[in-house]
DOVO-569225 format. One record per residue (C-alpha): x, y, z; chain; residue in one letter; residue number from 1. Coordinates in Angstrom, 2 decimals. Layout:
BEGIN
+---------+---------+---------+---+---+-----+
!      c1 !      c2 !      c3 ! c ! r !   k !
+---------+---------+---------+---+---+-----+
!       X !       Y !       Z ! A ! A ! NUM !
...
+---------+---------+---------+---+---+-----+
//
This chain:
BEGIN
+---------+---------+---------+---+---+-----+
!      c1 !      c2 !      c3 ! c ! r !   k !
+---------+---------+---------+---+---+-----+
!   14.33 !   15.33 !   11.22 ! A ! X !   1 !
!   13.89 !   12.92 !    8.42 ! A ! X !   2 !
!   10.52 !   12.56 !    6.17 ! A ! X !   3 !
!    8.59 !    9.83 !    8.53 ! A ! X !   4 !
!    8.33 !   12.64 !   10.79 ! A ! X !   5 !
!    6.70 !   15.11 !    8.42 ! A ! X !   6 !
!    4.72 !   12.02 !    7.28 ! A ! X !   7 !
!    3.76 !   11.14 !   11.01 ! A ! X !   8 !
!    2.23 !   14.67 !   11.32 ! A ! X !   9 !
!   -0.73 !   13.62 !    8.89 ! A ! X !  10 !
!   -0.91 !    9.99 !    9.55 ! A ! X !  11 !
!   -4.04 !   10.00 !   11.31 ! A ! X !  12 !
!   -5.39 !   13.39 !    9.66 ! A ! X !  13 !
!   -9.23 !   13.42 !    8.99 ! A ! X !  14 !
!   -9.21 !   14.00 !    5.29 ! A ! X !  15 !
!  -13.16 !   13.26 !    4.96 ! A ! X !  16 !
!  -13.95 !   15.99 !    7.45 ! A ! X !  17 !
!  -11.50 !   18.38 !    5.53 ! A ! X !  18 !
!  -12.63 !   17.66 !    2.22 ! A ! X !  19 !
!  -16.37 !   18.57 !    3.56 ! A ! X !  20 !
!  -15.51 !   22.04 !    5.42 ! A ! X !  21 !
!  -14.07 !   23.00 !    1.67 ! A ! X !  22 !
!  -15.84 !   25.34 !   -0.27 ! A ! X !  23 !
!  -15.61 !   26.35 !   -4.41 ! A ! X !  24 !
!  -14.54 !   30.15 !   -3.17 ! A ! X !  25 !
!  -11.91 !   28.24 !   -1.28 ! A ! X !  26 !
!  -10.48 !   26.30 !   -4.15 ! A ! X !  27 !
!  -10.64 !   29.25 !   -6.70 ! A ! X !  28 !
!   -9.18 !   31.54 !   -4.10 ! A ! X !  29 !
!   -5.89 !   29.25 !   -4.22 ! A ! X !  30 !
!   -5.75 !   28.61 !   -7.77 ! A ! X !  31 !
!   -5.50 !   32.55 !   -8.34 ! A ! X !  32 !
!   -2.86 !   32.64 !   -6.40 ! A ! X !  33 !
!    0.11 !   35.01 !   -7.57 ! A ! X !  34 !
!    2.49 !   32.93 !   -4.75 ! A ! X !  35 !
!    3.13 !   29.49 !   -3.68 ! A ! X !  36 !
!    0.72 !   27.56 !   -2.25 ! A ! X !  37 !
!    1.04 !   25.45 !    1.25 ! A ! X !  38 !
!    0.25 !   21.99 !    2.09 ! A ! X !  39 !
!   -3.13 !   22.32 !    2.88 ! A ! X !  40 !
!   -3.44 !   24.48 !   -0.13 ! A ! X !  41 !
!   -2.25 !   21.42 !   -2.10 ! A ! X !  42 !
!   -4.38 !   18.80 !   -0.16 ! A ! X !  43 !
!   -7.52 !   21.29 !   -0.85 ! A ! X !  44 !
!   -6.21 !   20.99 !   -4.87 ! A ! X !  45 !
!   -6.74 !   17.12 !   -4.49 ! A ! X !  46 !
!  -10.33 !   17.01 !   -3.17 ! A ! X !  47 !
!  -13.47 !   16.01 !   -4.40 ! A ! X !  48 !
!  -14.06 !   19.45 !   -4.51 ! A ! X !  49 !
!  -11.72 !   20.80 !   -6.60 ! A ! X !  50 !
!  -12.94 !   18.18 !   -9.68 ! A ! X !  51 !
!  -15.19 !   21.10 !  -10.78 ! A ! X !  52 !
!  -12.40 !   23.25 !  -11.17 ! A ! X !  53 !
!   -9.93 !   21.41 !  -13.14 ! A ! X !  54 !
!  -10.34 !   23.46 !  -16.39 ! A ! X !  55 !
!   -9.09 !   26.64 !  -14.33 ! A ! X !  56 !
!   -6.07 !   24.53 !  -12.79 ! A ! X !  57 !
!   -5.13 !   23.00 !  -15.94 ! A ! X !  58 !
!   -4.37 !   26.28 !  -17.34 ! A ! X !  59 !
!   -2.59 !   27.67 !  -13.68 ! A ! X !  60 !
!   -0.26 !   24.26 !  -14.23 ! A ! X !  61 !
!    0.15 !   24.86 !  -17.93 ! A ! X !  62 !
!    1.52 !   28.45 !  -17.06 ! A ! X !  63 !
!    4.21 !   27.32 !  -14.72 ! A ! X !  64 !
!    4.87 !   24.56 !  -17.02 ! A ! X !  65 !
!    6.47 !   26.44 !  -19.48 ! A ! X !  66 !
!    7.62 !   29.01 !  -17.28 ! A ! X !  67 !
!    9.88 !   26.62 !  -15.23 ! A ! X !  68 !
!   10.18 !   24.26 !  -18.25 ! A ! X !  69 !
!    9.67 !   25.58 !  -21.62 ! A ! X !  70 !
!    8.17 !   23.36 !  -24.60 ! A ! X !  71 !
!   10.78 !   20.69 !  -24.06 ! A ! X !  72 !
!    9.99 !   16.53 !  -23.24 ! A ! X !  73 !
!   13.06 !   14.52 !  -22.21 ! A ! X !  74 !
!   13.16 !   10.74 !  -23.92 ! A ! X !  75 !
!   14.75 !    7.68 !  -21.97 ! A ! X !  76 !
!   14.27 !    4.36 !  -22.00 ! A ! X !  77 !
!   14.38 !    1.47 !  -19.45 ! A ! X !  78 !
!   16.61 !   -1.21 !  -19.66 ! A ! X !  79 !
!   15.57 !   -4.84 !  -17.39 ! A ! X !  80 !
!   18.99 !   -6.13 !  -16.31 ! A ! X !  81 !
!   17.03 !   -9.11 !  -13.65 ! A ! X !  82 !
!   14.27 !  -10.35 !  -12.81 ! A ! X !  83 !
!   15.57 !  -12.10 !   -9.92 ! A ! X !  84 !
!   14.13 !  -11.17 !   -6.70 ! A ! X !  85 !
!   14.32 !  -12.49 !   -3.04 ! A ! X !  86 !
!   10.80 !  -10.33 !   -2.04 ! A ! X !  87 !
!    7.37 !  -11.19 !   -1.88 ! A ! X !  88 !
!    5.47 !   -8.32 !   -3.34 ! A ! X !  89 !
!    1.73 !   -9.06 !   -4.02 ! A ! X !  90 !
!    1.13 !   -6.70 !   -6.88 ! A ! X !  91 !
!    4.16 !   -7.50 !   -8.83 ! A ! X !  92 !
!    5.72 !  -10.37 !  -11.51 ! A ! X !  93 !
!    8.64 !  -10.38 !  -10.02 ! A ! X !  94 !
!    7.55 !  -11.73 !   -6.44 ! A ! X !  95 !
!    9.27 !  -14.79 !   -5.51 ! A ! X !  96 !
!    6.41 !  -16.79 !   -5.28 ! A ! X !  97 !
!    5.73 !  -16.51 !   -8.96 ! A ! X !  98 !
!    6.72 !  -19.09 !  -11.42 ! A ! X !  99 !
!    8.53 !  -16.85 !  -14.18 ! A ! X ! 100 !
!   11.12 !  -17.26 !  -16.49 ! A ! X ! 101 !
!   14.04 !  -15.59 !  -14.52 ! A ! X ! 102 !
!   16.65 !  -14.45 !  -16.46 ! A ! X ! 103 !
!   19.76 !  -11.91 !  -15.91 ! A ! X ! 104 !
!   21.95 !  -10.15 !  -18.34 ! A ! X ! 105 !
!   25.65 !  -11.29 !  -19.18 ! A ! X ! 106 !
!   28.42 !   -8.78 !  -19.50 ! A ! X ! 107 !
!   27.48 !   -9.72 !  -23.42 ! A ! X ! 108 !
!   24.39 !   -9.48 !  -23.12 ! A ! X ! 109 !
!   24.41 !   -5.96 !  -21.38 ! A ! X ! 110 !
!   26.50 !   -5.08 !  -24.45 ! A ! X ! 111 !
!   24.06 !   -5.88 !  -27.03 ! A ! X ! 112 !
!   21.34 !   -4.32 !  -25.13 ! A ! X ! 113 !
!   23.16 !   -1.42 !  -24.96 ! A ! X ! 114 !
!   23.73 !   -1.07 !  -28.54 ! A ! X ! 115 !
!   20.02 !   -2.16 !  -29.28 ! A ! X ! 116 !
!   18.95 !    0.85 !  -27.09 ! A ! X ! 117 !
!   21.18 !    3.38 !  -28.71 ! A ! X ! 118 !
!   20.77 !    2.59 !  -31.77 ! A ! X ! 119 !
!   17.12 !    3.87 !  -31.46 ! A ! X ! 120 !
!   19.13 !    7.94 !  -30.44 ! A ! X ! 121 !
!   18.42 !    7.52 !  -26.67 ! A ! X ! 122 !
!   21.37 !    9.17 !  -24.29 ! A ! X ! 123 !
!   19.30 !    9.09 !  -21.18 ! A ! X ! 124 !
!   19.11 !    5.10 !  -19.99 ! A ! X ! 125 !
!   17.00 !    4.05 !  -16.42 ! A ! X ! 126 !
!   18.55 !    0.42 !  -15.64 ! A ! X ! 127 !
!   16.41 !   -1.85 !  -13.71 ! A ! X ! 128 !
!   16.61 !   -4.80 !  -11.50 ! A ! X ! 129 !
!   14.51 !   -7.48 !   -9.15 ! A ! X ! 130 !
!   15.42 !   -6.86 !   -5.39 ! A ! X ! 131 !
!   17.67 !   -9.70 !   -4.79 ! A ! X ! 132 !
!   21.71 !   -8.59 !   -3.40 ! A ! X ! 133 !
!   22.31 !  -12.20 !   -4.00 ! A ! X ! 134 !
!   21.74 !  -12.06 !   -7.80 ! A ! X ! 135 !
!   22.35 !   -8.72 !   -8.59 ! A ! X ! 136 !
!   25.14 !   -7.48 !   -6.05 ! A ! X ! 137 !
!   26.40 !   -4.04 !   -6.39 ! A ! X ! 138 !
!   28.82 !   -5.50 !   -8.15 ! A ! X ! 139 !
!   27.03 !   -6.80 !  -10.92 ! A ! X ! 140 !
!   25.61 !   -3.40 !  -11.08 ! A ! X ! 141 !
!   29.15 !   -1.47 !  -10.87 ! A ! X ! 142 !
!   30.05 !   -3.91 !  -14.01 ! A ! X ! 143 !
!   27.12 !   -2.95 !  -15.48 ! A ! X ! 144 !
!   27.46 !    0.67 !  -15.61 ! A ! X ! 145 !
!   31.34 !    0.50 !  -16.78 ! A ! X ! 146 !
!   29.58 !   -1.04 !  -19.94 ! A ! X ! 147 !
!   26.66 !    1.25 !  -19.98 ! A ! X ! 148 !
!   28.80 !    4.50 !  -19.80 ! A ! X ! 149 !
!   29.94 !    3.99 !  -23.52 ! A ! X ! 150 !
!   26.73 !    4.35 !  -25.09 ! A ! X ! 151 !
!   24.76 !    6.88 !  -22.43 ! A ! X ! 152 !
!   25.17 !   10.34 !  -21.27 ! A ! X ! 153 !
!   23.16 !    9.81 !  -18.34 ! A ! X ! 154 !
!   22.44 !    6.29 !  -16.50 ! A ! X ! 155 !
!   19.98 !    6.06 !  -13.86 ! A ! X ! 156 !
!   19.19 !    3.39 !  -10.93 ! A ! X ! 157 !
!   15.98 !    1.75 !  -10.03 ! A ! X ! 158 !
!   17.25 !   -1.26 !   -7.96 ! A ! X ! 159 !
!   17.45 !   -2.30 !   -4.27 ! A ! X ! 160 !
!   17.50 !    0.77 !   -1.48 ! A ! X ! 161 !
!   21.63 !    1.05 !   -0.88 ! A ! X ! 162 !
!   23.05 !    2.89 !    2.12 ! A ! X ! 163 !
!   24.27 !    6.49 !    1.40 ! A ! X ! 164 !
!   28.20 !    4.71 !    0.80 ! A ! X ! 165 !
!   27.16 !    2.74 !   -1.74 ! A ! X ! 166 !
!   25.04 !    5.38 !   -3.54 ! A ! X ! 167 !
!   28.93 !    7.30 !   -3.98 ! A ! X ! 168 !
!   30.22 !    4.65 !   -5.41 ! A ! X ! 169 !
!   27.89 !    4.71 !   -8.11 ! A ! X ! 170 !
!   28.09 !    7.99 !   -8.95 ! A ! X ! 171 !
!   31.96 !    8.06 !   -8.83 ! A ! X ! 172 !
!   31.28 !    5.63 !  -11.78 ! A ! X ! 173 !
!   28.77 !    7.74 !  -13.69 ! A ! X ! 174 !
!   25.50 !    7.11 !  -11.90 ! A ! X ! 175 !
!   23.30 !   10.84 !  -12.12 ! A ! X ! 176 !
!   19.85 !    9.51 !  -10.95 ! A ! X ! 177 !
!   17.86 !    7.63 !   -8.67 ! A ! X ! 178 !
!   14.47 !    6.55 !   -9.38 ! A ! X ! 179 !
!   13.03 !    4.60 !   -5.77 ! A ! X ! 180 !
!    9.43 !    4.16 !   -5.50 ! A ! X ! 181 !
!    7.76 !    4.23 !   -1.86 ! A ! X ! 182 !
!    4.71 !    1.98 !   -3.79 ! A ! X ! 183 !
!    2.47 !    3.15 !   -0.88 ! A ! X ! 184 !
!    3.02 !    5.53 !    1.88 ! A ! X ! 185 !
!    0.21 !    4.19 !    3.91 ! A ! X ! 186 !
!    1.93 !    1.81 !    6.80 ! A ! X ! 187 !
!   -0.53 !   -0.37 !    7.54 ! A ! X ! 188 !
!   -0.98 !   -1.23 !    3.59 ! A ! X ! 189 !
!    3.02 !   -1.32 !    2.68 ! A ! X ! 190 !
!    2.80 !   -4.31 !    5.38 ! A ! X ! 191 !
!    0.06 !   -6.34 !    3.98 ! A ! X ! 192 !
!    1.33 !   -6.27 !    0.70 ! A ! X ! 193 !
!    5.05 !   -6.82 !    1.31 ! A ! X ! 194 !
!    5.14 !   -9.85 !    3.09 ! A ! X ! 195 !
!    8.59 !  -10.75 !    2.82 ! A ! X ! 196 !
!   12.30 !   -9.72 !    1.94 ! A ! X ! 197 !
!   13.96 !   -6.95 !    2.31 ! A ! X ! 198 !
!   11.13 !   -4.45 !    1.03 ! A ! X ! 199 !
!    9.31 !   -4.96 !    4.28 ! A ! X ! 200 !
!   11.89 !   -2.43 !    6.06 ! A ! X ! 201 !
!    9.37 !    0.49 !    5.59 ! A ! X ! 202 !
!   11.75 !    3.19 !    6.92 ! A ! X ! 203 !
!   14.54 !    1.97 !    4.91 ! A ! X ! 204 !
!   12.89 !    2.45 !    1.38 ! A ! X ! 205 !
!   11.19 !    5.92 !    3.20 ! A ! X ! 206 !
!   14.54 !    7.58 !    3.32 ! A ! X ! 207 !
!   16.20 !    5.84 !    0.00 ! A ! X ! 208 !
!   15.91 !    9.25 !   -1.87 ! A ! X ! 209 !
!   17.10 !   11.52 !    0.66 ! A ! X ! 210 !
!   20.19 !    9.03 !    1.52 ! A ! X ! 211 !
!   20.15 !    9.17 !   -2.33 ! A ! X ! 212 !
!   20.47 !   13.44 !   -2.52 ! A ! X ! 213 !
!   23.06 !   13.01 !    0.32 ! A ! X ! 214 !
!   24.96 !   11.08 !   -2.00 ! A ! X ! 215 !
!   25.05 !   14.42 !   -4.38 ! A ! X ! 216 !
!   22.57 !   11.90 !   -7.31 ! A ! X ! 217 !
!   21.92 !   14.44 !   -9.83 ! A ! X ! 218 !
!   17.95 !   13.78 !  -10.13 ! A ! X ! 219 !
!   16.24 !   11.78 !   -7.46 ! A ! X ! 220 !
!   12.62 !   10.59 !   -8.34 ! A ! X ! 221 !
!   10.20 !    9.17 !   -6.09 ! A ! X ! 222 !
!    6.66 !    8.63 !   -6.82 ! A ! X ! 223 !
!    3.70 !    5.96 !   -5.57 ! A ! X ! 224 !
!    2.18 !    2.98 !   -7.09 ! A ! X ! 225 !
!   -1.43 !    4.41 !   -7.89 ! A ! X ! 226 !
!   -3.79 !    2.06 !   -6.69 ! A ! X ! 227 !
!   -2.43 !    0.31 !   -3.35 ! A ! X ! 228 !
!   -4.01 !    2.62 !   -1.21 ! A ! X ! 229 !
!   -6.20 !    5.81 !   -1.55 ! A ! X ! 230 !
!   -5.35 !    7.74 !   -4.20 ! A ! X ! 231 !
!   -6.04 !   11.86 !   -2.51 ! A ! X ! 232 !
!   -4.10 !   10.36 !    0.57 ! A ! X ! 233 !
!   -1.11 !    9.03 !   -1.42 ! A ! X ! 234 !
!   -1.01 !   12.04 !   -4.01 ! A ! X ! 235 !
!   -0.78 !   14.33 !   -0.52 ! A ! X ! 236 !
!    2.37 !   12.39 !    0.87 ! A ! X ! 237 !
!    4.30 !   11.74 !   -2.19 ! A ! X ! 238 !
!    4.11 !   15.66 !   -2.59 ! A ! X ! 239 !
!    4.63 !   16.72 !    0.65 ! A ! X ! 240 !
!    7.97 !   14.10 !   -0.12 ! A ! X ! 241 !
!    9.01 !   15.94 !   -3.21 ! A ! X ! 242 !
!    8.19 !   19.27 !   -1.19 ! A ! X ! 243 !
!   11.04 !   17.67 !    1.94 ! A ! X ! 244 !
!   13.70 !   16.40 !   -0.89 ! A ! X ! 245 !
!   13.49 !   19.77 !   -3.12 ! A ! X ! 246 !
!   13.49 !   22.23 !    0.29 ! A ! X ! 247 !
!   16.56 !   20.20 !    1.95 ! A ! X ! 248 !
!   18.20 !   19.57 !   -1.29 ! A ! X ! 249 !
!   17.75 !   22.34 !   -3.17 ! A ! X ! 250 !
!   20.78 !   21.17 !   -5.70 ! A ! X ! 251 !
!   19.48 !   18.27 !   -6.70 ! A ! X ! 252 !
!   16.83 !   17.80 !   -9.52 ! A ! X ! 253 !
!   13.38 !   16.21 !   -8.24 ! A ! X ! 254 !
!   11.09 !   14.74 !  -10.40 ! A ! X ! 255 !
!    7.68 !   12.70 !   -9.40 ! A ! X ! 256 !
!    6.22 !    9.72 !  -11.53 ! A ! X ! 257 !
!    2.76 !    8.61 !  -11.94 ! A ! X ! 258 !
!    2.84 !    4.63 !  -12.01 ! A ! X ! 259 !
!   -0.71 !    3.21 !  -12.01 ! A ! X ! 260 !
!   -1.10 !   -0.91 !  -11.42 ! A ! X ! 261 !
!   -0.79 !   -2.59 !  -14.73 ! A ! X ! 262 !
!   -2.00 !   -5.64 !  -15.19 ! A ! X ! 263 !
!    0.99 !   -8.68 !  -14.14 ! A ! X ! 264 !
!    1.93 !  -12.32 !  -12.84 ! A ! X ! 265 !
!   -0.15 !  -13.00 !   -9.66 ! A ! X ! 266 !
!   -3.08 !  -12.05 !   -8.69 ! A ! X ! 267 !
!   -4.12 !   -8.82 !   -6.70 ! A ! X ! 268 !
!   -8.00 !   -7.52 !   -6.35 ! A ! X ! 269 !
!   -7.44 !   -4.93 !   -3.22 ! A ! X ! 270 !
!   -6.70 !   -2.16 !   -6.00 ! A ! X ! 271 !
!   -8.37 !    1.56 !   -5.14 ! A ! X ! 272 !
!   -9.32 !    2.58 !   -8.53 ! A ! X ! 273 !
!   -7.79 !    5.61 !   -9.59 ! A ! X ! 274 !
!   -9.62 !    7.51 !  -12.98 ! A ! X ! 275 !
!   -7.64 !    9.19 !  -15.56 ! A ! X ! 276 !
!   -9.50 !   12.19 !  -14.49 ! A ! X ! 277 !
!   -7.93 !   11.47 !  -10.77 ! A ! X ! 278 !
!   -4.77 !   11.10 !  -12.25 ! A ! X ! 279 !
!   -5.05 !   14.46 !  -14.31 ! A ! X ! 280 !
!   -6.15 !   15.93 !  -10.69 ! A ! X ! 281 !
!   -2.77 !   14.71 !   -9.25 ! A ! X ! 282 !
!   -0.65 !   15.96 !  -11.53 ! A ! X ! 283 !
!   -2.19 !   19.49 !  -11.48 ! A ! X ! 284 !
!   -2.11 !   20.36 !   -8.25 ! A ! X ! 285 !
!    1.31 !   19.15 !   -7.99 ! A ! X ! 286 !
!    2.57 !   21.65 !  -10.37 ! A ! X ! 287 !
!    0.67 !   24.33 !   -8.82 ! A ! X ! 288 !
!    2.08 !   23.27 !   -5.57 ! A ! X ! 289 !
!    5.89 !   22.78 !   -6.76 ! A ! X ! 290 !
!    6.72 !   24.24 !  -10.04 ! A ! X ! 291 !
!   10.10 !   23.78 !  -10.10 ! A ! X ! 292 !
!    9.58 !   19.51 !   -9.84 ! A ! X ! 293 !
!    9.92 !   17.44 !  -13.11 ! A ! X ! 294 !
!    7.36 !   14.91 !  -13.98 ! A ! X ! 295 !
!    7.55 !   11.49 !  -15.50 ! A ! X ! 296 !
!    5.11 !    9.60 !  -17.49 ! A ! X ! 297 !
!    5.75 !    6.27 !  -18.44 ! A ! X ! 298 !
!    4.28 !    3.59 !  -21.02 ! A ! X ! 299 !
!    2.52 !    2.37 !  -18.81 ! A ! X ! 300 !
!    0.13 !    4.86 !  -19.76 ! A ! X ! 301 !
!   -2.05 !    4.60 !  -23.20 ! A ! X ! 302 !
!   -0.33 !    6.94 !  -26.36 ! A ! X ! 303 !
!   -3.80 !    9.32 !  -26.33 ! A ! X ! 304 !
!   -3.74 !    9.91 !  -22.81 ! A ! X ! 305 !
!   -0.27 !   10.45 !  -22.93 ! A ! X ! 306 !
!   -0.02 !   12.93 !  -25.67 ! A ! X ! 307 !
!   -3.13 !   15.12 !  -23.65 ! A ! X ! 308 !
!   -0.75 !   15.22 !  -20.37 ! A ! X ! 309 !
!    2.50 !   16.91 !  -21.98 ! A ! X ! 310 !
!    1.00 !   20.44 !  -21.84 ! A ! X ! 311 !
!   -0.09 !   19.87 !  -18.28 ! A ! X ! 312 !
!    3.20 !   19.73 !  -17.13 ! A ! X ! 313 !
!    4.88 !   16.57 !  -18.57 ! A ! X ! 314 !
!    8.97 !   17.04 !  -18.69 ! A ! X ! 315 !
!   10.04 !   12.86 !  -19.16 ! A ! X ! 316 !
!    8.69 !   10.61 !  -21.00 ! A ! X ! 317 !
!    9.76 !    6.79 !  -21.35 ! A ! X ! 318 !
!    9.55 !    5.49 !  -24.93 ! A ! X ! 319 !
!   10.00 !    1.91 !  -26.57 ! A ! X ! 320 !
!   10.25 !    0.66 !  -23.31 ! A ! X ! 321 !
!   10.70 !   -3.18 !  -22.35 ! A ! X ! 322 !
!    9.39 !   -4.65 !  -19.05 ! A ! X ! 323 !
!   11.55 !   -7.91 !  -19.91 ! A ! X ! 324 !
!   15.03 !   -8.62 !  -19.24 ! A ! X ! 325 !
!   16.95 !   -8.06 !  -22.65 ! A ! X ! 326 !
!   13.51 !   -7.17 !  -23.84 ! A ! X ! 327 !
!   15.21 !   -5.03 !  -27.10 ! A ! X ! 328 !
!   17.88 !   -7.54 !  -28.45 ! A ! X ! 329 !
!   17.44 !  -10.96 !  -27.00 ! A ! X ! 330 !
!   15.53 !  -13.82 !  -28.12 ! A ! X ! 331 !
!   14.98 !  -15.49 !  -24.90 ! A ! X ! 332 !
!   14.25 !  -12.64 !  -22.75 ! A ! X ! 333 !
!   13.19 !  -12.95 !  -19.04 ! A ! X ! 334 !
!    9.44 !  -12.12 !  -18.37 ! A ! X ! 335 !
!    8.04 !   -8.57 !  -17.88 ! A ! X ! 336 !
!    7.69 !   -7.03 !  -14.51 ! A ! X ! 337 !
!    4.17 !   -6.03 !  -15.85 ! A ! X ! 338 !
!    2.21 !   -4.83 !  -19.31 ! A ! X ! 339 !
!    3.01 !   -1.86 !  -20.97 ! A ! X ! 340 !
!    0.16 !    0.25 !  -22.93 ! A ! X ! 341 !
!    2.05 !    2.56 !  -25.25 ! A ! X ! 342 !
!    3.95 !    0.82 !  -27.43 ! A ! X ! 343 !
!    4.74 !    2.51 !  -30.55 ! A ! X ! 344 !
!    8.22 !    3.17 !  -31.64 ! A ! X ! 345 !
!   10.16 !    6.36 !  -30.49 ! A ! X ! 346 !
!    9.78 !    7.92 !  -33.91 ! A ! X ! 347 !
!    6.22 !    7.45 !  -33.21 ! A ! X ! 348 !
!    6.58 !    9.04 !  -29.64 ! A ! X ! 349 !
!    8.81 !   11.62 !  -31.21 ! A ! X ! 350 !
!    6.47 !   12.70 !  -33.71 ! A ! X ! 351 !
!    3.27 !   12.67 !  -31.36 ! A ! X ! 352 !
!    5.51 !   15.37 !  -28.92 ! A ! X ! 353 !
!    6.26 !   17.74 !  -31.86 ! A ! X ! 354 !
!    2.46 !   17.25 !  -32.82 ! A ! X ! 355 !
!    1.48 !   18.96 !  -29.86 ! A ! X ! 356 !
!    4.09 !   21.86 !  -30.15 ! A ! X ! 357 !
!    7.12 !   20.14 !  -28.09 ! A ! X ! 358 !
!   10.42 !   19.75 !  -28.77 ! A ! X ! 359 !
!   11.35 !   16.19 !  -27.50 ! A ! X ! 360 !
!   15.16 !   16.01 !  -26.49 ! A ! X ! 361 !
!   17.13 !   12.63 !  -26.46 ! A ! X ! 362 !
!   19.98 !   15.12 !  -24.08 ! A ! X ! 363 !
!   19.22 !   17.80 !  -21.89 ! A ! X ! 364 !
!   23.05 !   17.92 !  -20.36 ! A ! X ! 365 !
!   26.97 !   16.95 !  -20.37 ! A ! X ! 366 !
!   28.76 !   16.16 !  -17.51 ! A ! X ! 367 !
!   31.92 !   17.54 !  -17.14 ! A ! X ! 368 !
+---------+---------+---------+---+---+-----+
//
């Protein structure tokens, strides 16, 4: 049984009606808790009604935060190889349709990257590409990484789904993680806003991860786009994914992210909104519900907010980060895949997490 099926089982779930029978003994009842919650424990964690409680589950979270975690916030950095892409994706620059400058890195200009990016301490890099196997074969990627592995400890993917073969021969190279984004778990939605390429297979992006953890990837994160569909509905399924990944892959390390729309190329108006306070919500009853899953905030997110999410549970955080291709050494870099908020320098970032009583950490591990 892969995840579609556990996802099928609350496709057409009345969430309304569930969110009404709810009561505040209900909610406190499961944020006292001295044992793991269920699903529906979670889903209660995400309703309406559970906004009056989020003092009480702030400090739950914050508990198994630093019991599963400690004080410690991992650093990395993104790094935009392409821009190229062959799909037509209506909330993002990189859609085919728009009229960008497209750009993709030379074996020289990897290099230079590289040693812009390392130069600033980081040993954890996340390499990026458009979707586009014509452009950016696995090839180009493979060549990539041979470069990359003298500067980083740790290099991870976010690129094109690959089959579970392909996934090996990255990691025989030095690939440890896989970052794949569902951008919206709700069917009906992933079809009217991927309307062509590749992306449009729905089931093949659905089971990227665990094809990904078959693979033996290190860390595996998976998260939605906040904002293409309902926001309760969407936090439920990306957590009941993490909750399928962690329990069938128990040696792997899961982590969620927490990407809201940023403003881009194109124009998109069918965005749900989604509050910082919904946001906060999310990310709460996620740690209640798995403690042992990492969490990932990016720049996307301004530096205030930021800083306020680390005690909640916060264990990544991207820093000086670059939405354009070559975006840290090259003059003529290829436009941004969208606009970042935080952009102080990791000094900045560095000193902020030690403000707050956290150690950030530019390594957390060697391979061997």
């Amino acid at each position: 049984m892969g995840f579609f099926d556990v996802y099928s089982q609350y496709k057409n779930f009345n969430y309304e009606q569930f969110y009404e029978e709810l009561t505040d003994s209900d909610i406190l009842q499961i944020i006292h808790k001295d044992r793991p919650i269920n699903k529906i424990e979670f889903l209660a964690l995400l309703s309406p009604k559970a906004e009056n409680h989020l003092e009480l589950m702030a400090q739950r979270a914050h508990t198994l935060s630093l019991q599963h975690f400690g004080k410690t916030v991992l650093l990395y950095t993104p790094m935009y190889l392409s821009n190229y892409c062959t799909n037509k994706c209506t909330y993002c620059s990189f859609s085919i349709d728009n009229q960008i400058n497209r750009k993709q890195l030379s074996t020289e200009e990897i290099e230079r990257e590289a040693k812009a990016i390392a130069s600033m301490g980081f040993k954890h890099l996340l390499i990026l590409t458009g979707e586009s196997k014509k452009d950016t074969p696995l090839s180009y990627v493979i060549q990539a990484v041979h470069i990359l592995k003298k500067y980083f400890d740790s290099i991870g993917i976010e690129i094109f789904p690959l089959t579970i073969e392909e996934y090996q021969q990255l990691i025989e190279i030095g690939v440890d993680g896989l970052t794949v984004y569902q951008e919206v778990y709700n069917e009906e939605i992933y079809r009217n806003v991927h309307l062509a390429g590749r992306k449009r297979n729905y089931h093949f992006r659905l089971d990227a991860p665990e094809r990904g953890c078959i693979a033996k990837m290190r860390n595996v994160n998976i998260g939605a786009l906040l904002g293409l569909g309902e926001w309760r509905s969407e936090a439920f399924i990306t957590g009941l994914h993490a909750n399928y990944l962690q329990n069938n892959y128990p040696d792997v390390e899961l982590s969620v992210s927490f990407p809201r729309i940023r403003p881009h190329v194109g124009v998109f108006e069918d965005i749900y909104e989604v509050t910082d306070q919904n946001l906060v919500q999310f990310m709460l009853a996620l740690r209640i519900f798995l403690p042992r899953v990492g969490m990932t905030i990016s720049t996307r997110e301004r530096q205030g907010f930021r800083e306020n999410l680390i005690p909640l549970g916060v264990t990544r955080m991207s820093a000086a980060s670059s939405t354009e291709v070559g975006g840290h050494s090259i003059e003529d870099a290829g436009d941004g895949q969208f606009e970042i908020d935080d952009q102080r320098s990791v000094e900045q970032i560095r000193t902020a997490i030690f403000k707050k009583g956290y150690q950030p950490i530019f390594k957390d591990w060697v391979r061997i």
